[in-house]
N, CA, C and O atoms as a GROMACS GRO file, in nm:
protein
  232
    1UNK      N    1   0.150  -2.243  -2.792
    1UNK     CA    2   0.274  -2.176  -2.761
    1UNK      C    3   0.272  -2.133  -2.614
    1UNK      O    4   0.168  -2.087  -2.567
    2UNK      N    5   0.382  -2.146  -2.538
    2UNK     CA    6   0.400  -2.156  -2.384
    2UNK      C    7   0.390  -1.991  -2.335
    2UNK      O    8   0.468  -1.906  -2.378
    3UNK      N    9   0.298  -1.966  -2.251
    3UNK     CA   10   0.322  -1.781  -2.202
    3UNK      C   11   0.478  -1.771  -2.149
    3UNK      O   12   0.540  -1.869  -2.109
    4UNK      N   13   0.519  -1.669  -2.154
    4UNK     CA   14   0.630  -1.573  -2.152
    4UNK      C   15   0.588  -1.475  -2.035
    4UNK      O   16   0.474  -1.429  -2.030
    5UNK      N   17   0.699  -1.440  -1.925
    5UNK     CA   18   0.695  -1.348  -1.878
    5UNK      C   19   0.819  -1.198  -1.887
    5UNK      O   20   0.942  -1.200  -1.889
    6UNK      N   21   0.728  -1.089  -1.890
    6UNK     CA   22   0.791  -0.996  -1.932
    6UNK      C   23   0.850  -0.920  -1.775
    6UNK      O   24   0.790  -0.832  -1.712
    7UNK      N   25   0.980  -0.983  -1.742
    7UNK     CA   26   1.080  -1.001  -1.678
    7UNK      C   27   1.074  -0.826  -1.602
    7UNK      O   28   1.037  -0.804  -1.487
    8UNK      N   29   1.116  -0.734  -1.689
    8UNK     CA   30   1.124  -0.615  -1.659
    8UNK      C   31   0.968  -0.548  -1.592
    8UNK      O   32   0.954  -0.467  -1.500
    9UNK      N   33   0.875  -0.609  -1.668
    9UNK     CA   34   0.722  -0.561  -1.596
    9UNK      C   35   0.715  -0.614  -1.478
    9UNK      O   36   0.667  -0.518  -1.416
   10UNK      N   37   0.731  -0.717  -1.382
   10UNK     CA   38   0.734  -0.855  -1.296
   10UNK      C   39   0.749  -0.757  -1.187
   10UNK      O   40   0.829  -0.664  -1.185
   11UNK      N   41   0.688  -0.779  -1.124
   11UNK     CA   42   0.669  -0.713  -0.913
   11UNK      C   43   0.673  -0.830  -0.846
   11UNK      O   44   0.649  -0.826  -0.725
   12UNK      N   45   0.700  -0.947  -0.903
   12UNK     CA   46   0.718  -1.055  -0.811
   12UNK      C   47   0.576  -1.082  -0.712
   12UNK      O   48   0.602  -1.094  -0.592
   13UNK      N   49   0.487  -1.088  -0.736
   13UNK     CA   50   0.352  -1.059  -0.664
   13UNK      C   51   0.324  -1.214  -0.668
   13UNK      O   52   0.226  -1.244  -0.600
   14UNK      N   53   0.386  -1.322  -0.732
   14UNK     CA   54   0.312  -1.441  -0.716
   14UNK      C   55   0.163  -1.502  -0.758
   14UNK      O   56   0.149  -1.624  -0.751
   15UNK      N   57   0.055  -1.423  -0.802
   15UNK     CA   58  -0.060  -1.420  -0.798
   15UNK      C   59  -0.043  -1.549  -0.911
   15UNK      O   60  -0.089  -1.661  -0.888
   16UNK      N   61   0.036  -1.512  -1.045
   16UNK     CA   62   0.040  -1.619  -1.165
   16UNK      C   63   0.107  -1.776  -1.114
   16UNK      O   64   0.087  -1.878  -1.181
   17UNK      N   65   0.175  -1.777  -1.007
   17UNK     CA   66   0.242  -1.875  -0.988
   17UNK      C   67   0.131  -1.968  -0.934
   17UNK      O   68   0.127  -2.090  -0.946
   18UNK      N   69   0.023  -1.871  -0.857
   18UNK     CA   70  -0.094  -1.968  -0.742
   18UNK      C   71  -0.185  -2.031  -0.799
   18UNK      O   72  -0.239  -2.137  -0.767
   19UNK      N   73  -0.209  -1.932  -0.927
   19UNK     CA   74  -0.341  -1.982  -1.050
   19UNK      C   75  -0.274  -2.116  -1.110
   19UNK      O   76  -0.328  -2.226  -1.104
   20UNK      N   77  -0.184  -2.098  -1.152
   20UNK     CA   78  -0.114  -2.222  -1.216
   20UNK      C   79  -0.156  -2.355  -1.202
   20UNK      O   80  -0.135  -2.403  -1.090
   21UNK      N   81  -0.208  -2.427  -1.282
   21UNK     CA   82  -0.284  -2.534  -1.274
   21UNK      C   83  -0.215  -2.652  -1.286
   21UNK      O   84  -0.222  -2.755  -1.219
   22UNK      N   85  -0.139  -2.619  -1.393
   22UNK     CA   86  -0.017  -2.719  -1.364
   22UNK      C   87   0.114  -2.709  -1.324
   22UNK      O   88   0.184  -2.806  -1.354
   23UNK      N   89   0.167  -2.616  -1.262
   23UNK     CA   90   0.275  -2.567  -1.132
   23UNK      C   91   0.409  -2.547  -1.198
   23UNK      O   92   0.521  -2.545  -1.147
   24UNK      N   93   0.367  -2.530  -1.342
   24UNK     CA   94   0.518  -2.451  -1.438
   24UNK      C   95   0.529  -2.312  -1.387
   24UNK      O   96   0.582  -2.241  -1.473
   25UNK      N   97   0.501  -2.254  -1.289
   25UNK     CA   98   0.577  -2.126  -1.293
   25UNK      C   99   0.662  -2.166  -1.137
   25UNK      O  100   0.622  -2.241  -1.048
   26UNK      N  101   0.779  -2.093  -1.144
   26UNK     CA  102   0.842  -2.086  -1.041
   26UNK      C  103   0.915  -1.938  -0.972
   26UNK      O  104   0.913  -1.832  -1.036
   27UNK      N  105   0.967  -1.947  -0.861
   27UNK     CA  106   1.024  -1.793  -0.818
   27UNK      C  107   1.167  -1.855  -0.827
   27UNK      O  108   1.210  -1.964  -0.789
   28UNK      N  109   1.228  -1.744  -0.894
   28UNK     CA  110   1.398  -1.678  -0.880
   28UNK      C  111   1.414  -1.638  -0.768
   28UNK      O  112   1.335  -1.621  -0.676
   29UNK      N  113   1.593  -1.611  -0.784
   29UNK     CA  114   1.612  -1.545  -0.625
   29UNK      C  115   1.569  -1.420  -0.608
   29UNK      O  116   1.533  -1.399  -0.492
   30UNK      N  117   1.557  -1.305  -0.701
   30UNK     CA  118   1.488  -1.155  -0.697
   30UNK      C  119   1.348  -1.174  -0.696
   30UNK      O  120   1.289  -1.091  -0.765
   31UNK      N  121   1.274  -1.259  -0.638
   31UNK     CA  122   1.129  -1.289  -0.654
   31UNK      C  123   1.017  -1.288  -0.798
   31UNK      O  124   0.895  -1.290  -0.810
   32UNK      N  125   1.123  -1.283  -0.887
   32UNK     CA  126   1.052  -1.262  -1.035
   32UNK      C  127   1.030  -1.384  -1.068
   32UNK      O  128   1.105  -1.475  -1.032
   33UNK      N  129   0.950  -1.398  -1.123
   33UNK     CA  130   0.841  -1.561  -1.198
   33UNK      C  131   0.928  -1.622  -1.332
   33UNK      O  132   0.958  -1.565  -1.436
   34UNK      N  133   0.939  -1.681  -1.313
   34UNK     CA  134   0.994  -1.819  -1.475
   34UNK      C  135   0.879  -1.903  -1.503
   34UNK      O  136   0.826  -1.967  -1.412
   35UNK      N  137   0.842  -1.907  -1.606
   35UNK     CA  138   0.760  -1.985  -1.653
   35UNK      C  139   0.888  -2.125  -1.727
   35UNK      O  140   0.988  -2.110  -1.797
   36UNK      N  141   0.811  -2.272  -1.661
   36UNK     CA  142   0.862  -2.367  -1.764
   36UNK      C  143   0.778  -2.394  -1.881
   36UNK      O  144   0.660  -2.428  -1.894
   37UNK      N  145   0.889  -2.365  -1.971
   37UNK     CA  146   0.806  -2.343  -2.127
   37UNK      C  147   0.783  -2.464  -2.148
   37UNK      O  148   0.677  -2.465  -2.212
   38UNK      N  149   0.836  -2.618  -2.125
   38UNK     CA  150   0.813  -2.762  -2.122
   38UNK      C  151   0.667  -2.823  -2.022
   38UNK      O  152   0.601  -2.922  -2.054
   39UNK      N  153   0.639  -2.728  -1.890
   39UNK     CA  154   0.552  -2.760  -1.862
   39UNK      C  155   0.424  -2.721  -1.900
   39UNK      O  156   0.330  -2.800  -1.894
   40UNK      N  157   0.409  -2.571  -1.950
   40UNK     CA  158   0.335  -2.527  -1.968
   40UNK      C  159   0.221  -2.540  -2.066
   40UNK      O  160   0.254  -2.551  -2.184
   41UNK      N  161   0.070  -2.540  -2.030
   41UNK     CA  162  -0.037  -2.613  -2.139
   41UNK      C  163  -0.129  -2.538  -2.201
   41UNK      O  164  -0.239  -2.558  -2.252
   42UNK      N  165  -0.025  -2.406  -2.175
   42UNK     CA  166  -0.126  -2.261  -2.281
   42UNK      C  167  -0.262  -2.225  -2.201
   42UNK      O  168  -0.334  -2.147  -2.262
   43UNK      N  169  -0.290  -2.251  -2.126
   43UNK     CA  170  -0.410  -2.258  -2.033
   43UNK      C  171  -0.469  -2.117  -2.020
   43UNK      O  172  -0.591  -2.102  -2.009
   44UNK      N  173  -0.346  -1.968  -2.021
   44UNK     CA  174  -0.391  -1.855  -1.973
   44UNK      C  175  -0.411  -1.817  -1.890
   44UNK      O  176  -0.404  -1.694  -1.878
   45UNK      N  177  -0.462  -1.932  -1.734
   45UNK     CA  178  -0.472  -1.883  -1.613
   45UNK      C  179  -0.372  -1.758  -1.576
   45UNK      O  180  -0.417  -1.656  -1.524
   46UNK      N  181  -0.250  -1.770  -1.604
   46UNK     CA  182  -0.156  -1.679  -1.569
   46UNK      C  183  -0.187  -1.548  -1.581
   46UNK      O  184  -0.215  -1.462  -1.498
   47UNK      N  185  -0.170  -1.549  -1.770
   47UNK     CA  186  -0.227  -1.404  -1.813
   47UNK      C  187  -0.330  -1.360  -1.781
   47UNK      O  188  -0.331  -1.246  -1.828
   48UNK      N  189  -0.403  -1.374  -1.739
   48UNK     CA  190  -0.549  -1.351  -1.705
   48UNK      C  191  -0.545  -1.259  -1.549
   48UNK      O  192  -0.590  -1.150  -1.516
   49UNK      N  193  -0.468  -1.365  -1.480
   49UNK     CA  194  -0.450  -1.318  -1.311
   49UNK      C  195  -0.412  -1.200  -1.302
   49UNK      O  196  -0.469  -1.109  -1.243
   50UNK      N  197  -0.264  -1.197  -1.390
   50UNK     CA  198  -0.157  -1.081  -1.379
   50UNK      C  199  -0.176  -0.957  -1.378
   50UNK      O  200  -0.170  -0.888  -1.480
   51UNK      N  201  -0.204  -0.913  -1.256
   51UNK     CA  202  -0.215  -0.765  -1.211
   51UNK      C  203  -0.136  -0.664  -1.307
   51UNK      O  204  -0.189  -0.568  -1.362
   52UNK      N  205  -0.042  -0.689  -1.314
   52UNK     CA  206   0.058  -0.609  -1.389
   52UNK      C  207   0.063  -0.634  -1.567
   52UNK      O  208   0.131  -0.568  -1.646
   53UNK      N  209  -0.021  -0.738  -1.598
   53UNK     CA  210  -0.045  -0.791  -1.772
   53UNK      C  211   0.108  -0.771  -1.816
   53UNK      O  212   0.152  -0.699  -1.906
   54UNK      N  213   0.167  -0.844  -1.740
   54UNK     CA  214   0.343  -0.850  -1.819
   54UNK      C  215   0.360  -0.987  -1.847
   54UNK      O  216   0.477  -1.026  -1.849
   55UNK      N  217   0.249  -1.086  -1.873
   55UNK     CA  218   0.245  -1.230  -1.918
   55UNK      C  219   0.181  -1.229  -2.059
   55UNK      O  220   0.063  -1.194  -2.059
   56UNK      N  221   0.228  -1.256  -2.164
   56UNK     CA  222   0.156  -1.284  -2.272
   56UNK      C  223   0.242  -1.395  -2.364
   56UNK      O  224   0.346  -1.452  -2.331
   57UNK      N  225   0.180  -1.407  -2.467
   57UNK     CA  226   0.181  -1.534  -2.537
   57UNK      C  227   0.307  -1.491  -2.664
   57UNK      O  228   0.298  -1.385  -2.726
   58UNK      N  229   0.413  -1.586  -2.688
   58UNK     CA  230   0.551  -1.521  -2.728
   58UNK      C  231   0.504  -1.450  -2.897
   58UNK      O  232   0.587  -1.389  -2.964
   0.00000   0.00000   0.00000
């Protein structure tokens, strides 16, 4: 199941987008992170990084 980001937690810090191994996360125009739920390979790098732990699994 693809990680989820919890939109309202999000500081836009980028850190999850850099870990990204396979380059499903992207920035919006308010600097907040989208994860593509089609690219994504459950990997965790994200959640793991996230300073703020507002990435978890749906």
């Amino acid at each position: 199941m693809p990680r989820i980001i919890n939109k309202s937690e999000c500081v836009g810090c980028g850190t999850c987008q850099r870990v990204c191994i396979v380059g499903c996360i992207s920035q919006e125009k308010n600097r907040k992170r989208l994860i593509n739920k089609n690219g994504c390979v459950d990997c965790g790098a994200c959640q793991l990084a996230c300073p703020k732990k507002c990435i978890s699994q749906n």
